[in-house]
N, CA, C and O atoms as CSV, one atom per row, in Angstrom:
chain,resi,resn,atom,element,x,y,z
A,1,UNK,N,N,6.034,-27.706,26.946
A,1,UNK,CA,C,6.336,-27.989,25.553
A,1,UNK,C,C,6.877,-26.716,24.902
A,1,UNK,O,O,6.206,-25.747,25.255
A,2,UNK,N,N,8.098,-26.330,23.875
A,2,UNK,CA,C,8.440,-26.039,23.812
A,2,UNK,C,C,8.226,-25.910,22.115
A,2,UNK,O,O,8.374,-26.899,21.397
A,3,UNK,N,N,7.843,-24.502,21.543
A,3,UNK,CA,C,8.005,-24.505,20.163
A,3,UNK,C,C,9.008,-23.600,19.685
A,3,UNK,O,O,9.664,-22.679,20.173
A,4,UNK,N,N,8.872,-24.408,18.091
A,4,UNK,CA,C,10.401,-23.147,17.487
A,4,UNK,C,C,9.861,-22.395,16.606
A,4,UNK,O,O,8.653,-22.342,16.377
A,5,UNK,N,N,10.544,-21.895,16.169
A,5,UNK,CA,C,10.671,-20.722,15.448
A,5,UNK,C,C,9.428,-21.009,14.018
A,5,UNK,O,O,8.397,-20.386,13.763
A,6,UNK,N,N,9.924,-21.942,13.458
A,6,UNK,CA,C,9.404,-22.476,12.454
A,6,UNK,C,C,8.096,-22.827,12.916
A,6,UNK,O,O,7.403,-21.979,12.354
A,7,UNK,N,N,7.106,-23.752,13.782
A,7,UNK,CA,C,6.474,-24.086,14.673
A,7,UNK,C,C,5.100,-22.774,14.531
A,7,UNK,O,O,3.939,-22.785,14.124
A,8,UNK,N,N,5.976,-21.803,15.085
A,8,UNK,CA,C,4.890,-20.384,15.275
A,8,UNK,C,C,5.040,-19.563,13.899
A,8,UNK,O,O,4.256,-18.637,13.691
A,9,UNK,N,N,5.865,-19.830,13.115
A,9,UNK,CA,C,5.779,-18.840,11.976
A,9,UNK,C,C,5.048,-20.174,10.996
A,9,UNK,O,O,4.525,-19.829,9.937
A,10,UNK,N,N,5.032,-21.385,11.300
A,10,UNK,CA,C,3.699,-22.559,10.171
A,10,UNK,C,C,2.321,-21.759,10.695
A,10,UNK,O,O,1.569,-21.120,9.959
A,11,UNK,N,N,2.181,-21.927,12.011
A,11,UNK,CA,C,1.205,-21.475,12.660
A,11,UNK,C,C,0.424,-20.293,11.857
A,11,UNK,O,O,-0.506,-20.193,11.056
A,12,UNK,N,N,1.236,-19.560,12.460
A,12,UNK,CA,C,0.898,-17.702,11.458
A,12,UNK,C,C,0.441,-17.687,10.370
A,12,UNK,O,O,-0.301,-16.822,9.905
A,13,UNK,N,N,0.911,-18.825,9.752
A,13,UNK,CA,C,0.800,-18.814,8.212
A,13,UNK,C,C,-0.341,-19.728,7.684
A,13,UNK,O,O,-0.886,-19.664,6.582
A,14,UNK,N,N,-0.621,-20.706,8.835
A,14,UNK,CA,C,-2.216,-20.947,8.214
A,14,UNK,C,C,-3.611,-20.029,9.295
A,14,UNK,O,O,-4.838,-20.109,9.249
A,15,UNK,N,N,-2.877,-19.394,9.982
A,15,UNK,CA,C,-3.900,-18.321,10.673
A,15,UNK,C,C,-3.867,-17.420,9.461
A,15,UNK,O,O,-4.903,-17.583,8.817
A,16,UNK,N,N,-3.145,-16.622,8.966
A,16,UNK,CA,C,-3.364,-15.702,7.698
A,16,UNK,C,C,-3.836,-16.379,6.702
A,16,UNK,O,O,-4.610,-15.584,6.170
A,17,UNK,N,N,-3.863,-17.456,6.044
A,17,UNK,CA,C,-4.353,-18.352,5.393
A,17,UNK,C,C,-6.188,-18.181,5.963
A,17,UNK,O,O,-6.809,-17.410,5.231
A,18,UNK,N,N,-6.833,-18.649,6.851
A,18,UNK,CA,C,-7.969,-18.719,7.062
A,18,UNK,C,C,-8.281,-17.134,6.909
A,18,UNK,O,O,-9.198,-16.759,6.178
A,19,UNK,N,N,-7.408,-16.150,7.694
A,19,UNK,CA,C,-7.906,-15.048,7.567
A,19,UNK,C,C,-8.531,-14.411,6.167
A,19,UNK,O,O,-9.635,-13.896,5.990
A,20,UNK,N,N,-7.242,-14.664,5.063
A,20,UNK,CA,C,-7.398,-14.532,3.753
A,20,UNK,C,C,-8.516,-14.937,2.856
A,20,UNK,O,O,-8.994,-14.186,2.006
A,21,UNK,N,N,-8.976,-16.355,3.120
A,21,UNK,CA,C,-9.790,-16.995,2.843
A,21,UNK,C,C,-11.122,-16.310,2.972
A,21,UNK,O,O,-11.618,-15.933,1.911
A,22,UNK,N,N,-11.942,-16.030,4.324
A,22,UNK,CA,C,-12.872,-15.416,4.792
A,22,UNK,C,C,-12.908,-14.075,3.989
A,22,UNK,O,O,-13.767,-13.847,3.137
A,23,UNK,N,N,-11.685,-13.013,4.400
A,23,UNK,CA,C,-12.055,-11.926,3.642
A,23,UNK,C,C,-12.228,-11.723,2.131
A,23,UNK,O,O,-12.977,-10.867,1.661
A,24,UNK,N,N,-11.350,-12.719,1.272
A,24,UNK,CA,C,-11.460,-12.936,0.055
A,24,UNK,C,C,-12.860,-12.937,-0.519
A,24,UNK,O,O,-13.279,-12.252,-1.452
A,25,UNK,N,N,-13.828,-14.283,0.576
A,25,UNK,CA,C,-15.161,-14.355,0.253
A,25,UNK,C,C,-16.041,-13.197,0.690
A,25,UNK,O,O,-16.984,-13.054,-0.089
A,26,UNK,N,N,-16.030,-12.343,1.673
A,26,UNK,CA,C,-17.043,-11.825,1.746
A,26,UNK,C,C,-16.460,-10.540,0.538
A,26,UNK,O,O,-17.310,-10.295,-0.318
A,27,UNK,N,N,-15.147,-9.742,0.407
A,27,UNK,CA,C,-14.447,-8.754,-0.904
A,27,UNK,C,C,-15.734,-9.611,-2.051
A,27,UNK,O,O,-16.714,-8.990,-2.462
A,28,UNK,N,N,-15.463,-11.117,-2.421
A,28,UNK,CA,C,-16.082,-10.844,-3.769
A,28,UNK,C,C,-17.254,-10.744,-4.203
A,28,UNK,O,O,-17.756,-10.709,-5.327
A,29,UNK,N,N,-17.874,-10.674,-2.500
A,29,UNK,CA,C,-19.428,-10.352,-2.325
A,29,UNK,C,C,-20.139,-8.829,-2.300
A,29,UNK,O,O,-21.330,-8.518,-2.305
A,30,UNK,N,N,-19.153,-8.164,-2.275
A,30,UNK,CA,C,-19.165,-6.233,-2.054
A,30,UNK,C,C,-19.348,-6.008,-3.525
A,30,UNK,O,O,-18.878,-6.831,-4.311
A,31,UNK,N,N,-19.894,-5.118,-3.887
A,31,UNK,CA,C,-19.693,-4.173,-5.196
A,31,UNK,C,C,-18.584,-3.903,-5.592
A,31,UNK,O,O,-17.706,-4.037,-4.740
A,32,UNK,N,N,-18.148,-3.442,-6.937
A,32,UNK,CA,C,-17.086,-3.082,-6.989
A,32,UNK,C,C,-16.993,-2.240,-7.436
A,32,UNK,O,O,-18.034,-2.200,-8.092
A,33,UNK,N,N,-16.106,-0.752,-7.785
A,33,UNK,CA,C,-16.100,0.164,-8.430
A,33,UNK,C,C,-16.164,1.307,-7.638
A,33,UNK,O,O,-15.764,1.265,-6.474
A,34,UNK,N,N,-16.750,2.621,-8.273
A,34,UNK,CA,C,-16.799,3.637,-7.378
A,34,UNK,C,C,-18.381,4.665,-7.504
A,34,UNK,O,O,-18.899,5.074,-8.543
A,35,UNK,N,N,-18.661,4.786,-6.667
A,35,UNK,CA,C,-19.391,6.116,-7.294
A,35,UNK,C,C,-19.578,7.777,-7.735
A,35,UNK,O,O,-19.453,8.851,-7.147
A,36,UNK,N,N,-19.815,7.498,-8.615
A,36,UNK,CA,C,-19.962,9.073,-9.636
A,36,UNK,C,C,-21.091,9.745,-9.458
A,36,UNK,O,O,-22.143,9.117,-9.581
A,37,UNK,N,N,-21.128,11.173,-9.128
A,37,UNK,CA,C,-21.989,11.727,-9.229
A,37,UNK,C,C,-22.384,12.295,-10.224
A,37,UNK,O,O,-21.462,12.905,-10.766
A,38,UNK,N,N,-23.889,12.443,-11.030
A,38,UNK,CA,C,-24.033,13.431,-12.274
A,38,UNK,C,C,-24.878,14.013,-12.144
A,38,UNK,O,O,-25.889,13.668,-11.531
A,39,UNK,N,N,-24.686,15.063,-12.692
A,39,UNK,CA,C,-25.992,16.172,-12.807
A,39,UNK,C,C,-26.820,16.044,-14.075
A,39,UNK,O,O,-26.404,16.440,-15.164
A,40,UNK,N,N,-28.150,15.409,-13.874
A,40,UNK,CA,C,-28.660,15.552,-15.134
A,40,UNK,C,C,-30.008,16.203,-14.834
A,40,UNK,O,O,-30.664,16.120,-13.796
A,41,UNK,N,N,-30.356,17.039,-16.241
A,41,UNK,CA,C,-31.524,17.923,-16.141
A,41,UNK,C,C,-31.907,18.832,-14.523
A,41,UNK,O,O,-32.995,19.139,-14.036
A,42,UNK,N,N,-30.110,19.120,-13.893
A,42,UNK,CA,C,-30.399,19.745,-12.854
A,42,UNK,C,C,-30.540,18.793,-11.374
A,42,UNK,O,O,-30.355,19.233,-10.239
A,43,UNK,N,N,-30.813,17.771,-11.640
A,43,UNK,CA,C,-30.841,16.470,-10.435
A,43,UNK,C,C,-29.898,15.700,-10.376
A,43,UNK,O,O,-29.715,14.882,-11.277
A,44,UNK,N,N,-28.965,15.799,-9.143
A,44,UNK,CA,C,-28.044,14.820,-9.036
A,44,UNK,C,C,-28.768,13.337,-8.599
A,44,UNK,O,O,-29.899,13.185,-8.137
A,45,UNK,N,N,-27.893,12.447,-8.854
A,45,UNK,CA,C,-28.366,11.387,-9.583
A,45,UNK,C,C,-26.647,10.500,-9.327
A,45,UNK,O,O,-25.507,10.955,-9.409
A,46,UNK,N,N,-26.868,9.888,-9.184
A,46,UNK,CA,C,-25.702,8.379,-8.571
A,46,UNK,C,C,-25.364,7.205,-9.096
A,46,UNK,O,O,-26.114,6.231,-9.025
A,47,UNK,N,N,-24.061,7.173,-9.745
A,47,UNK,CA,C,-23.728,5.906,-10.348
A,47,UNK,C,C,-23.248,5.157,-9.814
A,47,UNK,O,O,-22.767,5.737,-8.841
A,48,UNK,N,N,-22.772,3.128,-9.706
A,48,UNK,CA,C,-21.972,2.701,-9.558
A,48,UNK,C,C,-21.654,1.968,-10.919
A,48,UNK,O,O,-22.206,1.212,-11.719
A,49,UNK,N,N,-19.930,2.900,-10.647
A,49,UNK,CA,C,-19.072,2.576,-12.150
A,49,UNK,C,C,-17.740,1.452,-11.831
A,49,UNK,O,O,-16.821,1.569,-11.021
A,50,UNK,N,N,-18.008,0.451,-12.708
A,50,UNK,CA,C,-17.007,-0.418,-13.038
A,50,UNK,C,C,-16.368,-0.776,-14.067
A,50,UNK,O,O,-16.779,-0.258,-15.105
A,51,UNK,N,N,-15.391,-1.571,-14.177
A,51,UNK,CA,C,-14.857,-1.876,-15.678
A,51,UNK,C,C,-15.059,-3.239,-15.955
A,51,UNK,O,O,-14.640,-3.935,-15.030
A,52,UNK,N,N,-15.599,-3.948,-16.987
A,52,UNK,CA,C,-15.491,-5.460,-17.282
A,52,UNK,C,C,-14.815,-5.366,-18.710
A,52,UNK,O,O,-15.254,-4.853,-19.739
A,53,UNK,N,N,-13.713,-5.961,-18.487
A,53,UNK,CA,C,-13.195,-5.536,-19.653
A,53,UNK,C,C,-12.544,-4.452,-20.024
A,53,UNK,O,O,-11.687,-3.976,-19.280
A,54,UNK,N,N,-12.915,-3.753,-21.525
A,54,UNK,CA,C,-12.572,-2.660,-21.772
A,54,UNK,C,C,-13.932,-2.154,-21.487
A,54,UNK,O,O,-13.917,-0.925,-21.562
A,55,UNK,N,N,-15.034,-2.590,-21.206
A,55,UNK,CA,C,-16.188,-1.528,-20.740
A,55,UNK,C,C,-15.853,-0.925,-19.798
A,55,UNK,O,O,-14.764,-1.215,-19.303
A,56,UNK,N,N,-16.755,0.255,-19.135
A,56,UNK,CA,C,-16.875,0.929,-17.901
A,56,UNK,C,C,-18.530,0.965,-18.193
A,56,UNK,O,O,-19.125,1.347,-19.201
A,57,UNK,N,N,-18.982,0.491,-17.086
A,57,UNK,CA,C,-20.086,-0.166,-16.814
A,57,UNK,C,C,-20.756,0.686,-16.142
A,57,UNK,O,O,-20.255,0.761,-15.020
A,58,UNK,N,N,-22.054,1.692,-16.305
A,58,UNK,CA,C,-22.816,2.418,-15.306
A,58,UNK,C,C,-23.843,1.818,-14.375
A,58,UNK,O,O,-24.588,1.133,-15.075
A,59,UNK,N,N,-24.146,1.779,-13.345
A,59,UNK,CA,C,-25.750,1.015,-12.787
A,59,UNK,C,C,-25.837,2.692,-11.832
A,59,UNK,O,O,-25.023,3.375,-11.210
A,60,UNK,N,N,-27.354,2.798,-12.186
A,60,UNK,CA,C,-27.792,3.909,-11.598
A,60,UNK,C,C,-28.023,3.251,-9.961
A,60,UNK,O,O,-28.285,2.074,-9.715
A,61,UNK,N,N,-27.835,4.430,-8.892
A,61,UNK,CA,C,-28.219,3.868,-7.553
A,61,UNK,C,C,-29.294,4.476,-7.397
A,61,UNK,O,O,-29.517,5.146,-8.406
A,62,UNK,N,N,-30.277,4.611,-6.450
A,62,UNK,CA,C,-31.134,5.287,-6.091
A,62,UNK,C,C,-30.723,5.855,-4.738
A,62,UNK,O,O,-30.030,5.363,-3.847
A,63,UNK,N,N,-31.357,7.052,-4.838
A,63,UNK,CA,C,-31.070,7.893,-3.385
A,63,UNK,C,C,-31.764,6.959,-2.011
A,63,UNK,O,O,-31.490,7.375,-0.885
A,64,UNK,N,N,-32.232,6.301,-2.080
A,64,UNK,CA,C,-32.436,5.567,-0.767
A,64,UNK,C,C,-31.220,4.650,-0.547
A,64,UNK,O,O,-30.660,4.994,0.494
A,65,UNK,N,N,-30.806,3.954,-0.943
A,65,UNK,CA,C,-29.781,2.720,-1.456
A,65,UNK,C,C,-28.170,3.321,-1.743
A,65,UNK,O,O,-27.175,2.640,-1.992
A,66,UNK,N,N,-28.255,4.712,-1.630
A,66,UNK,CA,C,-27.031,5.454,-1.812
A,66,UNK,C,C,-26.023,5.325,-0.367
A,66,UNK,O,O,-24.801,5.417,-0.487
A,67,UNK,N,N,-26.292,5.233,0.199
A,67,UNK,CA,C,-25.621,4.980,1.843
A,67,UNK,C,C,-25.049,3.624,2.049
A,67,UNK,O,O,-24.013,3.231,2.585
A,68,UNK,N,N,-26.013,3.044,1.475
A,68,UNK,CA,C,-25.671,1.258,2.394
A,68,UNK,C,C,-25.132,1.042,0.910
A,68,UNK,O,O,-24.698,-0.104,1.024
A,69,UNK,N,N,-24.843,1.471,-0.626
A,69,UNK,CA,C,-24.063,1.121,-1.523
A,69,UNK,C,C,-22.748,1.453,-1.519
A,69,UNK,O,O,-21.811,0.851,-2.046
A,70,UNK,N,N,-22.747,2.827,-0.650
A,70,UNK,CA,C,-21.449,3.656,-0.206
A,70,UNK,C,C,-21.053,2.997,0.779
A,70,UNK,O,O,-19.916,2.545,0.641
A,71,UNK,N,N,-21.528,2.783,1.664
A,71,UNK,CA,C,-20.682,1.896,2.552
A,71,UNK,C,C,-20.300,0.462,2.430
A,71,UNK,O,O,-19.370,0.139,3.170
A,72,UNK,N,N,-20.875,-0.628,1.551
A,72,UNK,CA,C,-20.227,-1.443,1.149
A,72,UNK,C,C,-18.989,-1.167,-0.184
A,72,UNK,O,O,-18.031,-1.934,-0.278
A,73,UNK,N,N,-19.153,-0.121,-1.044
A,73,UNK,CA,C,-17.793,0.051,-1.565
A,73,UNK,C,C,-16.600,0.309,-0.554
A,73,UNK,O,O,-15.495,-0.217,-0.683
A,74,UNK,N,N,-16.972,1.246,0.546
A,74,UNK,CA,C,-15.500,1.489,0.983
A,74,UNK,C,C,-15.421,0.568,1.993
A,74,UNK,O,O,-14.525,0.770,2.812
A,75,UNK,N,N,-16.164,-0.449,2.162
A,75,UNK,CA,C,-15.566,-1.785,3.367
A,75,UNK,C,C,-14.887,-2.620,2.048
A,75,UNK,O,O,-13.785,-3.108,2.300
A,76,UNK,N,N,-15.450,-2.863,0.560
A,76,UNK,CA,C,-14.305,-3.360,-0.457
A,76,UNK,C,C,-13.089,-3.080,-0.522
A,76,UNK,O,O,-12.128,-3.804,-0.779
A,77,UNK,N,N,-13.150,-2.000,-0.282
A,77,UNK,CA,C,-11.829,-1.239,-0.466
A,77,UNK,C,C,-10.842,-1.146,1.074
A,77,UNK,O,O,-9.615,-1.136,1.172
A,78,UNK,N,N,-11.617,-1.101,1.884
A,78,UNK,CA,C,-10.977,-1.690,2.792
A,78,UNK,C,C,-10.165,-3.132,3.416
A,78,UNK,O,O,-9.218,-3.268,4.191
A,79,UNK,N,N,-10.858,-3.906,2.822
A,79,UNK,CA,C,-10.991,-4.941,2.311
A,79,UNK,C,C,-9.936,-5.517,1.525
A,79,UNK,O,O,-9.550,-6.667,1.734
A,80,UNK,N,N,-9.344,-4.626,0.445
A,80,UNK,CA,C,-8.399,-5.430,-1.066
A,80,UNK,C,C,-7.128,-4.495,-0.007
A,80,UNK,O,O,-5.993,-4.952,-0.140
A,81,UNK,N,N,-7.211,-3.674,0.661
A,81,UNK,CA,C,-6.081,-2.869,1.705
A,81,UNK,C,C,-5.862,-4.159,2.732
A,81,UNK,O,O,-4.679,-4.456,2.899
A,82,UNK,N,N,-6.700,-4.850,3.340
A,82,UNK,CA,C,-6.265,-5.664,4.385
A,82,UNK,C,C,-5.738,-7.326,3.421
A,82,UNK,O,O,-4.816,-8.014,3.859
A,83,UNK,N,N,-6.496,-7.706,2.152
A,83,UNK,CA,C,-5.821,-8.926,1.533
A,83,UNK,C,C,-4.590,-8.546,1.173
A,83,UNK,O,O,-3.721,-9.362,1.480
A,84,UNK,N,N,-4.138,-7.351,0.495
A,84,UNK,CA,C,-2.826,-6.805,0.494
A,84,UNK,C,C,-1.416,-7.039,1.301
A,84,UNK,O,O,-0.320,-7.517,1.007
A,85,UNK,N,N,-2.084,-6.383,2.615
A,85,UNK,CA,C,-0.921,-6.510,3.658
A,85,UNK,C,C,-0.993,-8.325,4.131
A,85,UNK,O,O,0.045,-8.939,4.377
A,86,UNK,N,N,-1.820,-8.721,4.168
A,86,UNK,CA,C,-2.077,-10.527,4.506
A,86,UNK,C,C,-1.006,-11.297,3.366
A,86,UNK,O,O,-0.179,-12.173,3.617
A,87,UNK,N,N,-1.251,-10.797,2.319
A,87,UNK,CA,C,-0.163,-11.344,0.980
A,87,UNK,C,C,1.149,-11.173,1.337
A,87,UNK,O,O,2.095,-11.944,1.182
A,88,UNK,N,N,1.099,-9.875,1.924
A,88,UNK,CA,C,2.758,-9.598,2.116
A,88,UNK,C,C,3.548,-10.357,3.304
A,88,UNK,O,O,4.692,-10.812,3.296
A,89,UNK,N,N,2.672,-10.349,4.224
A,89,UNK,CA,C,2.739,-11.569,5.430
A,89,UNK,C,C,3.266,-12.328,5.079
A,89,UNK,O,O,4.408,-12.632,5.424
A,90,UNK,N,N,2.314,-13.080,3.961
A,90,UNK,CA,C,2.668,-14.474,4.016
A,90,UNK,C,C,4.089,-14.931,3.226
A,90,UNK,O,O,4.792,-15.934,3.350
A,91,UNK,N,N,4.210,-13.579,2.240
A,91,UNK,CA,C,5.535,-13.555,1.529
A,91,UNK,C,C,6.466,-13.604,2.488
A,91,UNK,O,O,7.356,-14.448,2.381
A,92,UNK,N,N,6.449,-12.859,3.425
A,92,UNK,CA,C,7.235,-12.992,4.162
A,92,UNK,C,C,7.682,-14.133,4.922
A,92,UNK,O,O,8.826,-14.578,5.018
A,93,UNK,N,N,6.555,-14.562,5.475
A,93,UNK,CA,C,7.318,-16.003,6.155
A,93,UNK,C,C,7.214,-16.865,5.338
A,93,UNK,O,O,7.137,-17.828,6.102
A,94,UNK,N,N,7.129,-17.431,3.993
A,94,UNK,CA,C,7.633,-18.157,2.990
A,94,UNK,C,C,9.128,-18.115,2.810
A,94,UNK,O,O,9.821,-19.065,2.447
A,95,UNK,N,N,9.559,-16.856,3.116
A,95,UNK,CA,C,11.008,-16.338,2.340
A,95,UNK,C,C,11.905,-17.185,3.866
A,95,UNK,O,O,12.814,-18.011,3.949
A,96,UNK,N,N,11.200,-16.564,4.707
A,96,UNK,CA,C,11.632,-17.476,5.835
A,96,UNK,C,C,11.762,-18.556,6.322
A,96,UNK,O,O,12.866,-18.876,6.764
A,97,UNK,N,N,10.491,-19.578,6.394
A,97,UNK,CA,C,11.049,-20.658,6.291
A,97,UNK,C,C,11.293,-21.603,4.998
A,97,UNK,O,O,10.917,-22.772,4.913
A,98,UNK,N,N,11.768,-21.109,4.328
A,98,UNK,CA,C,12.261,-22.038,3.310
A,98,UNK,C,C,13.093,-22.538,3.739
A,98,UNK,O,O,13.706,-23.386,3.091
C-alpha cells in the first residue's frame, strides 16, 4: 500500500495534535512564573513570582520545597519551548496541504 504525500503529512498532524494536547495538560499543571531570591533580616528566603493581571503575585517557598518547585518551573518552561516549536509544525503543514 502505498501513501502520499498528503496521507503522511494528515498523519503528522494529528500525531502533533495528540502530542500538543498531552503537553498542554500537564504545562497547565506546573507553576508558573519564576523564582526570586530575597534577603530579608539577613536570611535568604524564596519567592514564586507571577503576574495575574496587572498584579505580580508573591508565594513564599520554603527551603525544603525549593528544588522540586525549581524543577517544575524549568520543565514549564521547557515545556511552552516544546508547544512553541509543535505550533510551528503544524503551521507548517497547514500551509501545505491546503
Amino acid at each position: 500500500m502505498e501513501l502520499t504525500i498528503n496521507e503522511v503529512l494528515k498523519e503528522e498532524y494529528a500525531r502533533l495534535q495528540r502530542m500538543r494536547f498531552a503537553l498542554k495538560a500537564e504545562y497547565d499543571a506546573l507553576p508558573k512564573g519564576c523564582i526570586s531570591p530575597k534577603s530579608i533580616c539577613g536570611y535568604e528566603c524564596y519567592y514564586l513570582q507571577y503576574r495575574e493581571g496587572e498584579k505580580i503575585i508573591s508565594k513564599y517557598i520554603k527551603k525544603e520545597e525549593l528544588a522540586d518547585v525549581s524543577k517544575k518551573v524549568e520543565r514549564r518552561r521547557s515545556l511552552k519551548n516544546s508547544l512553541r516549536d509543535i505550533n510551528l509544525e503544524m503551521k507548517k503543514i497547514e500551509r501545505v496541504v491546503k
